[in-house]
N, C-alpha and C positions, 0 to 999 in steps of 0.2 A: 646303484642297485646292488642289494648283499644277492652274489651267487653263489655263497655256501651252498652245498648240499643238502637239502633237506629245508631251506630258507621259503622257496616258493611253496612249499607244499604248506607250509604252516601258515602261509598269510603274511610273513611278518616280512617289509620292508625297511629300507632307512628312509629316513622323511628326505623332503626334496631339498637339493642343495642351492647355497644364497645363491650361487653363480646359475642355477638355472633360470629360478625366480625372477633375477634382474635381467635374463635373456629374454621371458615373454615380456617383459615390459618394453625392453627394446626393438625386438618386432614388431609388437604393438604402434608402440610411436612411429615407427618407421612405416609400415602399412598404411599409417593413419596421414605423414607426411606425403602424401604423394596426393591428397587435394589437390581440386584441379584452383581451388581460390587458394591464395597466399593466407589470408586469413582466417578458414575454414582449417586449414593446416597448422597454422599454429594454437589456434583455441582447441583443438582436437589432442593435441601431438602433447599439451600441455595438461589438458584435465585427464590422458592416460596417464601420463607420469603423475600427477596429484593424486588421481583415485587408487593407483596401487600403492605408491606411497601410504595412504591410509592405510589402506587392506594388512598393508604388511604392517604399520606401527600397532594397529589393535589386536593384531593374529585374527581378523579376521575369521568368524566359522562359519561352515555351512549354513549352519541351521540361522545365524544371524542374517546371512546375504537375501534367505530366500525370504525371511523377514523385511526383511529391508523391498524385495520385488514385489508379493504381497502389497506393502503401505502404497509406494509407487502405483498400482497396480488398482487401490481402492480409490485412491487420490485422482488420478485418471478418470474412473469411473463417476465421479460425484461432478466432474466439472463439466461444466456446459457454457450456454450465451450468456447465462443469467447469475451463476456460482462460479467462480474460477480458484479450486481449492491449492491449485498449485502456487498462483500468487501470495494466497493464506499461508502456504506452507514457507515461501521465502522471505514474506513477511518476518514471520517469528523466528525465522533463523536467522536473521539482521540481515540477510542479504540481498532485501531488496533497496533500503536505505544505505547500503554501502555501496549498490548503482547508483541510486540519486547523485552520492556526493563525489562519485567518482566522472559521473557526465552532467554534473551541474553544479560547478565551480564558480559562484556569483560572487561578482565583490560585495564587499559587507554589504554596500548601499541600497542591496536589490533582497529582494523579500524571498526567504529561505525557500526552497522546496524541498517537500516530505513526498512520503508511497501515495502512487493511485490508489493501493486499495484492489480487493478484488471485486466492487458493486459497484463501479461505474458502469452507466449504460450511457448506451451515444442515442443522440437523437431529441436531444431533452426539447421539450416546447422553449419558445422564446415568447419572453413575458415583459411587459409594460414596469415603467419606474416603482416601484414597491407596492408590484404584487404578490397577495400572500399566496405563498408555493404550499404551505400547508394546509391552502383549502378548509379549514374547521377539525381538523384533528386535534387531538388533545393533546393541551400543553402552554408554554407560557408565551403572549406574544414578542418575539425578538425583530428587532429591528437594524440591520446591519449598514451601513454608511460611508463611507469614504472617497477617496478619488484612485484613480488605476495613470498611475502617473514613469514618466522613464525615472531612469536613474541620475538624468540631471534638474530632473523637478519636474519638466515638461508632459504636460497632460498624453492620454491618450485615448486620444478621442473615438466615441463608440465601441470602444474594445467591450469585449464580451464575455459575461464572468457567467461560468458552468456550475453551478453549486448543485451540491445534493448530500445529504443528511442520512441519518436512522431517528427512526419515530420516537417514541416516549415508552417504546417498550425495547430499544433499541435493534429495531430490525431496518433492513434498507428494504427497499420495492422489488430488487432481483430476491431477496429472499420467500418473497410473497406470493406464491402460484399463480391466489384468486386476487393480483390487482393486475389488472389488462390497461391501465391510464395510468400516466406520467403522474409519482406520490411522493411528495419533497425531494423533487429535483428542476430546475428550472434554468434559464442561459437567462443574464438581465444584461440590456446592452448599459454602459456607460453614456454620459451625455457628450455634449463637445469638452465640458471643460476637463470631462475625466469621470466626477462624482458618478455616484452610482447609491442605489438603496435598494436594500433587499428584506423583505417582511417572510419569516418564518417564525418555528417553534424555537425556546431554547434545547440545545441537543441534552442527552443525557448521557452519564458513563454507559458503556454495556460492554457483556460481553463478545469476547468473538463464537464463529461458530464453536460448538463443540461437539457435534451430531456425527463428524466426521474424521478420518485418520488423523486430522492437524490436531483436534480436539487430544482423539485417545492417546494421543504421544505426550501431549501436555500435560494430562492426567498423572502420569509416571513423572514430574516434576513438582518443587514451588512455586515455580513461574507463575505468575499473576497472569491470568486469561484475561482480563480487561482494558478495552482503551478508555482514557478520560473524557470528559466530552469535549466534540466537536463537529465542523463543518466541514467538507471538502469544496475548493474552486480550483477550477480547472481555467488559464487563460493562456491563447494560442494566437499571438496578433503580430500580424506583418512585423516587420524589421527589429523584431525582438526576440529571444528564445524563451519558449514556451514552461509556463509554469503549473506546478502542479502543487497546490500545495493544503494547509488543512488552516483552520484559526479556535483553540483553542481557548475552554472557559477558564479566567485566572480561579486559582482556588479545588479547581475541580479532583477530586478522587484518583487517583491512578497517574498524574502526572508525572513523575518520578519512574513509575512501573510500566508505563503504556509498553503494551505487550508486545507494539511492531517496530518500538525504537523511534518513535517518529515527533516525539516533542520537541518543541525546540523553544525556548526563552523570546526569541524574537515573534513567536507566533501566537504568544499567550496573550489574552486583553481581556478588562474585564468588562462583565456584563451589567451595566449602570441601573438598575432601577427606577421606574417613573411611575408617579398616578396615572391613573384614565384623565386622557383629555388630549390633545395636540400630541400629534405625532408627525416622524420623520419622514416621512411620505407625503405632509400637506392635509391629511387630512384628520381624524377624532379616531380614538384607539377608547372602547368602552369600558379597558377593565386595565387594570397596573402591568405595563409591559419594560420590555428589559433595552437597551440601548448598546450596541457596540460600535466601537471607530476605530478603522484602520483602513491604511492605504496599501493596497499595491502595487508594489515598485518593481518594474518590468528590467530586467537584463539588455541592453542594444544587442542586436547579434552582432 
């Protein structure tokens, strides 16, 4: 602090010195160590030391911090059971797919896993071998197929695959106030040998929200707002670790760009074209529907 003479009267200060600076972070930390969980104290002790690190690489100002409390503060406010804008938000900042890969390390042979997503809802009804989850809603009929098998080939029997989509105008059913009933989402169990068939719409690109802070922040960039099309399955079966992951139209818009990082080469397939007539389900399909096959391949725990 300047104690010239005349120094306080005027206002005018020296700015604060590095060695204070690195003092409150020190405390900080240290305060922050003294967690009664060992691990509560290191996640702690470590995002003080990261956050100020930042603070200090950008110079940090005011008027940005309370910017920053503000978006935090809207983003809070928009989520709920049904929107989770926070997920959205760590989505597009890669960091929710840098948890995937950092807590789900499968060897190649097991079927990748991408983001939940912030529109999963639990609870989905459990539906019969290739029932249409999309109930007469518009769009092209898809017909999805395969076996839910381990990573040494071996079936897995009745395992139970959680799917749920966005419609044809790319909204999910959490985004929809006025739908009170389960709307392209559905759990299909598997048979004994594994196989499984699932009757929906083909998905479309869309965007993500944009209604909200995640949106207006994006707006201030290039960044592509959109995911390509796809499906998400959710599968959580005894003596395996649980997968989360999406299956992706080959061909589709945005693949390259998907806006939450979440394609993956292994998860693309394409979508076959067929006339009306005999379908994967055993029964008659009355108008030209689309065909996909893939298996998924469960991690042993």
């Amino acid at each position: 602090m300047d104690h010239t003479p005349g120094a306080e009267a005027s206002g005018l200060t020296e700015p604060t010195a590095p060695d204070e600076l690195a003092d409150v972070t020190k405390r900080a930390m240290d305060r922050w160590s003294t967690a009664h969980s060992p691990r509560l104290a290191e996640l702690m002790t470590s995002l003080v030391q990261h956050l100020h690190a930042f603070a200090r690489e950008v110079e940090l100002t005011e008027e940005e911090w309370m910017r920053a409390i503000e978006w935090l503060t809207a983003t809070g406010r928009l989520s709920d059971d049904k929107r989770q804008e926070f997920i959205l938000a760590s989505d597009v900042l890669g960091l929710s797919m840098l948890v995937v890969g950092l807590n789900h390390r499968f060897t190649p042979a097991a079927t990748p896993a991408t983001v939940l997503g912030p529109f999963h809802i639990d609870g989905s009804p459990e539906v019969s071998w290739g029932h249409d989850m999309s109930d007469g809603l518009p769009g092209t009929p898809l017909y999805v197929t395969g076996r839910v098998i381990s990573t040494d080939g071996t079936p897995v029997p009745g395992a139970v695959l959680d799917v749920w989509q966005a419609d044809a105008d790319g909204a999910y059913e959490a985004q929809l106030p006025e739908v009170d009933e389960a709307r392209l989402r559905a759990k299909y169990r598997a048979r004994d040998d594994g196989s499984f068939c699932i009757r929906t719409i083909a998905p479309h690109g869309y965007s993500i929200p944009m209604d909200g802070p995640v949106g207006d922040l994006i707006r201030h960039t290039d960044i592509s707002h959109c995911r390509p099309a796809h499906f998400h399955v959710l599968l959580d079966e005894p003596g395996h670790r649980r997968l989360i992951t999406h299956l992706f139209r080959a061909g589709a818009a945005y693949l390259d760009t998907d806006v939450v990082f979440g394609t993956k080469d292994a998860l693309i397939v394409p979508f076959t074209p067929r006339p009306a007539g005999p379908s994967p389900d055993g029964a008659t399909c009355q108008r030209p529907f689309l065909c996909a096959e893939f298996d998924f391949v469960l991690q042993p725990d």
